[in-house]
Short mmCIF file of the C-alpha atoms (twelve columns), coordinates in Angstrom:
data_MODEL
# 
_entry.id   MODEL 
# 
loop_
_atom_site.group_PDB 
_atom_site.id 
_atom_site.type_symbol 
_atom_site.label_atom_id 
_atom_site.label_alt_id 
_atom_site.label_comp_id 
_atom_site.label_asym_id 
_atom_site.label_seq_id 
_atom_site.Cartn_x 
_atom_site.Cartn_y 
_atom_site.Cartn_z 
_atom_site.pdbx_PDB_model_num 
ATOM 1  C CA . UNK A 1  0.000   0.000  0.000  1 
ATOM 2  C CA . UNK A 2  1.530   3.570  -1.056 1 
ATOM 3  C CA . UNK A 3  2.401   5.699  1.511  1 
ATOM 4  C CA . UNK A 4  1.046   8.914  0.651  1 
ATOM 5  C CA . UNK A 5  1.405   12.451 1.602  1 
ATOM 6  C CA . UNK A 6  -1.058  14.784 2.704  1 
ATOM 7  C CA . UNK A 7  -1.530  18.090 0.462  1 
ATOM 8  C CA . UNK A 8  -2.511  21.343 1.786  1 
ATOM 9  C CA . UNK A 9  -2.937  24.350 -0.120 1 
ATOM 10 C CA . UNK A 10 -2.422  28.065 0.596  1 
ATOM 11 C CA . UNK A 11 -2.386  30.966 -1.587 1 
ATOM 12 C CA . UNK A 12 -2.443  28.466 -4.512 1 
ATOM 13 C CA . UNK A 13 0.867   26.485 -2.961 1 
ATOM 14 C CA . UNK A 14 0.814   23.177 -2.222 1 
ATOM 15 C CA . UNK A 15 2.422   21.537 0.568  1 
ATOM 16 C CA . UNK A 16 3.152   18.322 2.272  1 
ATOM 17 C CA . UNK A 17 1.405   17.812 5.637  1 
ATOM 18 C CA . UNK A 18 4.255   15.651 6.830  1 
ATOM 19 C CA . UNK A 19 7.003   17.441 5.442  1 
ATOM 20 C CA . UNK A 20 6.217   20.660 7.730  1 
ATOM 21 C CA . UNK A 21 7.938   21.495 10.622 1 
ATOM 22 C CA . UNK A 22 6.294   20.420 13.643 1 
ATOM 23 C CA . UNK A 23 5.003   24.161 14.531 1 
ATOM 24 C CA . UNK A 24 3.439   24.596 10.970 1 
ATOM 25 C CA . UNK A 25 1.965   21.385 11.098 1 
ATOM 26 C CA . UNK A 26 0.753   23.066 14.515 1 
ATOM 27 C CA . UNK A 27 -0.450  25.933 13.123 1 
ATOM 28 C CA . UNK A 28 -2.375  24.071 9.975  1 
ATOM 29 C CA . UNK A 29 -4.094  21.948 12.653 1 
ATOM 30 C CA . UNK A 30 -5.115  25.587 14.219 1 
ATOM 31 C CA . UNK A 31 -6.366  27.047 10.928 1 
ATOM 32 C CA . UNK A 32 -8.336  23.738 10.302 1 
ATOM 33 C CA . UNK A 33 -10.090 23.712 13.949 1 
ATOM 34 C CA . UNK A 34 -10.595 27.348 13.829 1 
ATOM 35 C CA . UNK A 35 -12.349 26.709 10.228 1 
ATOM 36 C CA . UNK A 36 -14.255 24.109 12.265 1 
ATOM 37 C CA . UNK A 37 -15.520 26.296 14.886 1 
ATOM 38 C CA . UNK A 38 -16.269 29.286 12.626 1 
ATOM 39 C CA . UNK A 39 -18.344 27.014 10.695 1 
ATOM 40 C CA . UNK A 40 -20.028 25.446 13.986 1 
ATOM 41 C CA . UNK A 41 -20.915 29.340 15.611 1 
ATOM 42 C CA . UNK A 42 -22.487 30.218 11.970 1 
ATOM 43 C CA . UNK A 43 -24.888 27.092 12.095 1 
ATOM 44 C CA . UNK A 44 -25.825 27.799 15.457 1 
ATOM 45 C CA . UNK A 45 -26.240 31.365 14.508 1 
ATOM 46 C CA . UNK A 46 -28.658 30.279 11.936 1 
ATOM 47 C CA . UNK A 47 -30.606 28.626 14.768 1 
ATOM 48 C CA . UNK A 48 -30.813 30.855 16.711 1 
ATOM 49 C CA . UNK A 49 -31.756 33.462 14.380 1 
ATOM 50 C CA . UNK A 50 -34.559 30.976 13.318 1 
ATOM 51 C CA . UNK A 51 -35.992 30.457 17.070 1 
ATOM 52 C CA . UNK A 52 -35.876 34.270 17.532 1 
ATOM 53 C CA . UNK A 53 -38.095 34.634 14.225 1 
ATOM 54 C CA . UNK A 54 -40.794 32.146 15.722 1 
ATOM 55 C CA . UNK A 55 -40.598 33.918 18.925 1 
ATOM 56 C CA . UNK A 56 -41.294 36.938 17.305 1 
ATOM 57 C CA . UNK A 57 -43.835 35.746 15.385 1 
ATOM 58 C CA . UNK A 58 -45.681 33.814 18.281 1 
ATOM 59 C CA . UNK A 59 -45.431 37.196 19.942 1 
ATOM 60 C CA . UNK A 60 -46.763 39.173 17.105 1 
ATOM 61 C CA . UNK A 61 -49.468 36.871 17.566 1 
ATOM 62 C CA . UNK A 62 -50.594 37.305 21.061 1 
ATOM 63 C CA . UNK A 63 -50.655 40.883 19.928 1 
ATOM 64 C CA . UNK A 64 -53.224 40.746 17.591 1 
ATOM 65 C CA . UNK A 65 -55.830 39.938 20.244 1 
ATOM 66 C CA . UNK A 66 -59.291 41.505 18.562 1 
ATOM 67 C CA . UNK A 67 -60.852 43.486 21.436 1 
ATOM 68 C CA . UNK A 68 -57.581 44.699 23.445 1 
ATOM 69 C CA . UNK A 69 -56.653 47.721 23.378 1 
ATOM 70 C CA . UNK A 70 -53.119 48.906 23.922 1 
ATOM 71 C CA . UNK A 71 -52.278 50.071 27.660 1 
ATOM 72 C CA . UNK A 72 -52.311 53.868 28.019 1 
ATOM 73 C CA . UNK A 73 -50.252 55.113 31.740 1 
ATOM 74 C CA . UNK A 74 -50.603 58.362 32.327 1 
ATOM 75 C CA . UNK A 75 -48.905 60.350 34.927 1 
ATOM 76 C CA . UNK A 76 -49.528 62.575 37.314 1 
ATOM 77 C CA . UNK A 77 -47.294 66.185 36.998 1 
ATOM 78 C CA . UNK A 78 -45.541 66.637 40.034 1 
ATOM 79 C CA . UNK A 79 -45.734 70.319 40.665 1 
# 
């Protein structure tokens, strides 16, 4: 079975995993998890974006009650 190498690209250069230093190959595995994460907050971004739109909606809702009228407070001058 061939032994091979794993290629990473940047600006259009490839590389060899394995032939990097051990703080590059450091740094790559950084950039990948990073990638990871970034991709991980934006999904749950979308989520939560979603559940505040239902929210919102559902609240919209209560709202629209037919006969209520919206809550006037008045206040008293203080003289």
């Amino acid at each position: 079975m061939a032994n091979t190498k794993t290629p990473i690209s940047i600006d259009g250069v490839e590389y060899k995993f394995e032939d990097m230093t051990e703080e590059q190959q450091t740094l790559v595995n950084h950039v990948v998890d990073l990638d990871r994460k970034i991709a991980s907050t934006r999904f749950s971004l979308d989520q939560l974006n979603v559940g505040k739109d239902a929210f919102m909606v559902m609240l919209k809702k209560a709202l629209e009650v037919a006969d209520a009228e919206p809550i006037v407070i008045q206040s008293e001058a203080i003289q």
